[in-house]
Backbone as JSON Lines, residues from 0, in Angstrom:
{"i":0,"aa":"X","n":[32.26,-15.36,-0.07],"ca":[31.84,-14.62,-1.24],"c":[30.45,-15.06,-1.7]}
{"i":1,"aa":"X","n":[30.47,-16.7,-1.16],"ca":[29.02,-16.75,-2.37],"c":[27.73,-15.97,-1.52]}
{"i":2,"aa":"X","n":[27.77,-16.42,0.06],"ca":[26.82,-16.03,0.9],"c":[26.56,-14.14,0.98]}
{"i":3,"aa":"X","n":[27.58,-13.78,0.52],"ca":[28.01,-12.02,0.34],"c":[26.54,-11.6,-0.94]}
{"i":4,"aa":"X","n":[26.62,-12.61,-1.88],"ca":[25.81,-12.32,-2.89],"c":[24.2,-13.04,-2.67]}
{"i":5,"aa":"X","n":[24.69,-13.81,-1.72],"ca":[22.78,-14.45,-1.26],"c":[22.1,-13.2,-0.79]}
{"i":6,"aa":"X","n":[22.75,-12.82,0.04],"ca":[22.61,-11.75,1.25],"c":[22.35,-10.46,0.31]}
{"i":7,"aa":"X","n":[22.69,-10.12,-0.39],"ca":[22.5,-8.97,-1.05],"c":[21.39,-9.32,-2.22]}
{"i":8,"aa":"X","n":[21.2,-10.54,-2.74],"ca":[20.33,-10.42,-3.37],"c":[18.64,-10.61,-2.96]}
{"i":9,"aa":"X","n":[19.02,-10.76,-1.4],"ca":[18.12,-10.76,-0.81],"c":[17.04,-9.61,-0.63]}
{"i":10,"aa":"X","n":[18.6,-9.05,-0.04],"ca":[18.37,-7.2,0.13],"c":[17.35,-6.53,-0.72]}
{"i":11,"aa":"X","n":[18.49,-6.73,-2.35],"ca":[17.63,-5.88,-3.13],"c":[16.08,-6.59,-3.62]}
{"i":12,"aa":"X","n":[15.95,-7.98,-3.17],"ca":[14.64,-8.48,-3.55],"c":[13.24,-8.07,-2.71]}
{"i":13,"aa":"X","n":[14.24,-8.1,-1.59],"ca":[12.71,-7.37,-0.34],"c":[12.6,-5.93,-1.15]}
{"i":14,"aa":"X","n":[13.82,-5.05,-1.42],"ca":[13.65,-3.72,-1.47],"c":[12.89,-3.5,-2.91]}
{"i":15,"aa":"X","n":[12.74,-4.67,-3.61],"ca":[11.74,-3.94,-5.01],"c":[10.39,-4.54,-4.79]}
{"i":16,"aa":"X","n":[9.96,-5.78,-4.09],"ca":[8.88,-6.02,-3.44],"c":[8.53,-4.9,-2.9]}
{"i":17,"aa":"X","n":[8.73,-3.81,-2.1],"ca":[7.94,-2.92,-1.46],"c":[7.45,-1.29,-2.33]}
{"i":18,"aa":"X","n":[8.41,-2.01,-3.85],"ca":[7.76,-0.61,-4.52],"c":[6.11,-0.5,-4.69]}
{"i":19,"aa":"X","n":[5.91,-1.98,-4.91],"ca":[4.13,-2.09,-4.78],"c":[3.43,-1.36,-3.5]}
{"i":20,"aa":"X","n":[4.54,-1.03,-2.32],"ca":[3.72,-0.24,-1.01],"c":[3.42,1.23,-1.6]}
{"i":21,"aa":"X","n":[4.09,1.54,-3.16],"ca":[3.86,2.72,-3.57],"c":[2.73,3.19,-4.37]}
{"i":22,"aa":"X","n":[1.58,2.05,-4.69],"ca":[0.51,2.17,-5.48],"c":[-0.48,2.05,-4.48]}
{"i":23,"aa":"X","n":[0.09,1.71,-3.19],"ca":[-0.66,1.48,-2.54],"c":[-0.84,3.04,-1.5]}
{"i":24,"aa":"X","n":[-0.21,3.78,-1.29],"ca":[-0.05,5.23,-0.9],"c":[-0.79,6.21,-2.36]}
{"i":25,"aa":"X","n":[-0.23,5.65,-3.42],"ca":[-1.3,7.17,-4.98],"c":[-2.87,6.11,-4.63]}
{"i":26,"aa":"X","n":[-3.15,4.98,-4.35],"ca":[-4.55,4.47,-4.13],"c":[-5.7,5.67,-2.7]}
{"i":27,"aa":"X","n":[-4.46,5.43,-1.75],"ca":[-5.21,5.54,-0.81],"c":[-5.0,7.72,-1.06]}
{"i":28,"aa":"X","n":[-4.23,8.01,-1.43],"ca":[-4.31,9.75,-1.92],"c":[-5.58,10.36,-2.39]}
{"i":29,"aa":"X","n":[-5.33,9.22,-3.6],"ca":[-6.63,9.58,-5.01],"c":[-7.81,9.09,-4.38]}
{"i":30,"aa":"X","n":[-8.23,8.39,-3.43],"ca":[-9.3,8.18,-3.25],"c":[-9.79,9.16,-1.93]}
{"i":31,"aa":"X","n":[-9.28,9.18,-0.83],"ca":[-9.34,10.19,-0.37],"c":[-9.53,11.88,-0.92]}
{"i":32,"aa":"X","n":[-8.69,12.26,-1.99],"ca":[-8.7,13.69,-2.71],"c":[-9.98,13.57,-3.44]}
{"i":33,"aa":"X","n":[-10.52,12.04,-4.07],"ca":[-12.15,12.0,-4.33],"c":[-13.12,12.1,-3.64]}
{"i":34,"aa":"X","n":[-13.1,11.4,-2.5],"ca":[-13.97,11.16,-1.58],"c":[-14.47,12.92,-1.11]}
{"i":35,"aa":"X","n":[-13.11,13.47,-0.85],"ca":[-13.78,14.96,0.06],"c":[-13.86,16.16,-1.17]}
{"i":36,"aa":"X","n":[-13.71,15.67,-2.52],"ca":[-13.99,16.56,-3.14],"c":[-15.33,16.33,-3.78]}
{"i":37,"aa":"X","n":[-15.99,14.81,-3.65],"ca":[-17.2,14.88,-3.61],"c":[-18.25,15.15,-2.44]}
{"i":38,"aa":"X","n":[-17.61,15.25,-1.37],"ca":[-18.51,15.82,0.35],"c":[-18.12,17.4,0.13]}
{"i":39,"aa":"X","n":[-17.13,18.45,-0.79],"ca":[-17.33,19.37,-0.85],"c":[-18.33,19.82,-1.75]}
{"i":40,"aa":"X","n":[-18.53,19.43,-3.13],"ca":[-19.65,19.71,-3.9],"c":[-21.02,19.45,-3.22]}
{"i":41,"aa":"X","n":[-20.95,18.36,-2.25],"ca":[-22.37,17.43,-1.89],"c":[-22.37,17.03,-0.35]}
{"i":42,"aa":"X","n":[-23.03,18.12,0.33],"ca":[-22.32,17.62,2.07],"c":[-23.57,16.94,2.4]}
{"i":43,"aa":"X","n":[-24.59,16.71,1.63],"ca":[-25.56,15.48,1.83],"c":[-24.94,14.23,1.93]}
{"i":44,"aa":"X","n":[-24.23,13.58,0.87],"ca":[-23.67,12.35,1.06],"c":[-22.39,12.07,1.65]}
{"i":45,"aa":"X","n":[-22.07,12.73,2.53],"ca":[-21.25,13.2,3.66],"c":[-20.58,11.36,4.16]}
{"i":46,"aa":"X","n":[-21.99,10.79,4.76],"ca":[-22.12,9.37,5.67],"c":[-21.58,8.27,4.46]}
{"i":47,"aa":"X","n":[-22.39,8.46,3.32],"ca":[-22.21,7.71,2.26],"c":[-20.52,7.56,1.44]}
{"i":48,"aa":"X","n":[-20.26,8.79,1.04],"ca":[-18.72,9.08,0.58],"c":[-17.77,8.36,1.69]}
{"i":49,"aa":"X","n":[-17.71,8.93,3.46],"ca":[-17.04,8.32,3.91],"c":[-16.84,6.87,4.15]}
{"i":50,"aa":"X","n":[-17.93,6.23,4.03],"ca":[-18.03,4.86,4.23],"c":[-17.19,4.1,3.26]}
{"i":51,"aa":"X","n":[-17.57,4.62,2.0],"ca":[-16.56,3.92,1.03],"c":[-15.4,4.61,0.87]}
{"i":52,"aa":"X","n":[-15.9,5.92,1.33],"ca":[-13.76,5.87,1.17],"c":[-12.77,5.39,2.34]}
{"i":53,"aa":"X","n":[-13.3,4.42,3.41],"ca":[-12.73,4.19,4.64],"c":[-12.5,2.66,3.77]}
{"i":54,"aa":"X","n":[-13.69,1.94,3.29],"ca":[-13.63,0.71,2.77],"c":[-11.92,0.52,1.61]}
{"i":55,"aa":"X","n":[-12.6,1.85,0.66],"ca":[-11.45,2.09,-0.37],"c":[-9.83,2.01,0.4]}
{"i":56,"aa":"X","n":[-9.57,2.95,1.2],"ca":[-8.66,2.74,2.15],"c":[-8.32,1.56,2.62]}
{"i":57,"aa":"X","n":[-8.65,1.06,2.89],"ca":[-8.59,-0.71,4.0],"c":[-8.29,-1.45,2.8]}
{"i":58,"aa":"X","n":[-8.83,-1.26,1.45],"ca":[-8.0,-2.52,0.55],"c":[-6.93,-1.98,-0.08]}
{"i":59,"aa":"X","n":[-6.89,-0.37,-0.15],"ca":[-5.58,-0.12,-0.66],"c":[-4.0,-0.23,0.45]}
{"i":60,"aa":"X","n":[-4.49,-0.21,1.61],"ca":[-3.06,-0.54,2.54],"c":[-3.25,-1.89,2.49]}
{"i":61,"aa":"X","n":[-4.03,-3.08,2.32],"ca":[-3.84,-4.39,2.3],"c":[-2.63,-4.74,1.19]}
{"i":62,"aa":"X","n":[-3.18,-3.8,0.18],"ca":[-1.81,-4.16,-0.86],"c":[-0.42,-3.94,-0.03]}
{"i":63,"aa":"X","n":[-0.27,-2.61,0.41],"ca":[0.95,-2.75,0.98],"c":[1.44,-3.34,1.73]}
{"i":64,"aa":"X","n":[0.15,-3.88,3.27],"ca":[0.87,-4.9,4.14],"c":[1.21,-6.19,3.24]}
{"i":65,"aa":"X","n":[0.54,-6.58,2.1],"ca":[1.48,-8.27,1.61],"c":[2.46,-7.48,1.18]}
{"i":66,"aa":"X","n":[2.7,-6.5,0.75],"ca":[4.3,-6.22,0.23],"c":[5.09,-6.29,1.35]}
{"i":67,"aa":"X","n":[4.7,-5.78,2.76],"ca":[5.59,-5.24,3.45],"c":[5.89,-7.3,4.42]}
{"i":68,"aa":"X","n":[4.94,-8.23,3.9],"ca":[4.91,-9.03,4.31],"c":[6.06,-10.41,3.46]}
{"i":69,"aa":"X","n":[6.0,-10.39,2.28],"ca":[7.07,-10.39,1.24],"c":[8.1,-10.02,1.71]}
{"i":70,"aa":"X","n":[8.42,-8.64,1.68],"ca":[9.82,-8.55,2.28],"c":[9.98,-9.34,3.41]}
{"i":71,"aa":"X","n":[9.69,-9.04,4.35],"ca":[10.08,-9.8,5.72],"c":[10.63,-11.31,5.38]}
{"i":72,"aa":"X","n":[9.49,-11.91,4.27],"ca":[9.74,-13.39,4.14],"c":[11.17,-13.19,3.26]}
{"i":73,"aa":"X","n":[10.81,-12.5,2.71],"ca":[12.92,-12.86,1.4],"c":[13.49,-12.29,2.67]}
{"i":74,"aa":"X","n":[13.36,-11.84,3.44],"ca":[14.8,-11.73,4.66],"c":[15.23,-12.25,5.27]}
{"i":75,"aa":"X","n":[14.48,-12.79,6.05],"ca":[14.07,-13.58,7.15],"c":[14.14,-14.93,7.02]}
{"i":76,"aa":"X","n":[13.29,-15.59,6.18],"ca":[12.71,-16.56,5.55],"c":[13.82,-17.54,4.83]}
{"i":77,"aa":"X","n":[13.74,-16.99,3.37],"ca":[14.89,-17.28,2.31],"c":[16.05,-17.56,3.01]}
């Protein structure tokens, strides 16, 4: 019984650690839905917009890989 409740509180600890992989998906949306709605008004800064919205991208899934890295550890780990 007691290990029944380690085990599960494990579970649900990885599983709310990865709600943060969910700010990390409206990050990488909203910046993208910015990025090409400023290369549609402005197809001059075409090179410029994408650069930072590739940058913007790369730190918003970083958030999610430590979440998705968290879990693993309360599973695995713990």
């Amino acid at each position: 019984m007691q290990g029944d409740i380690v085990q599960a509180a494990k579970f649900i600890g990885a599983g709310l650690s990865m709600i943060g992989a969910l700010g990390g998906g409206i990050g990488i949306g909203l910046s993208v839905h910015g990025a090409l709605g400023g290369m549609a008004r402005n197809p001059d800064t075409y090179g410029n917009l994408l650069t930072n919205m590739i940058l913007g991208i790369a730190f918003s899934e970083a958030i999610a890989i430590y979440c998705l890295v968290i879990a693993f550890l309360m599973l695995f780990v713990l």
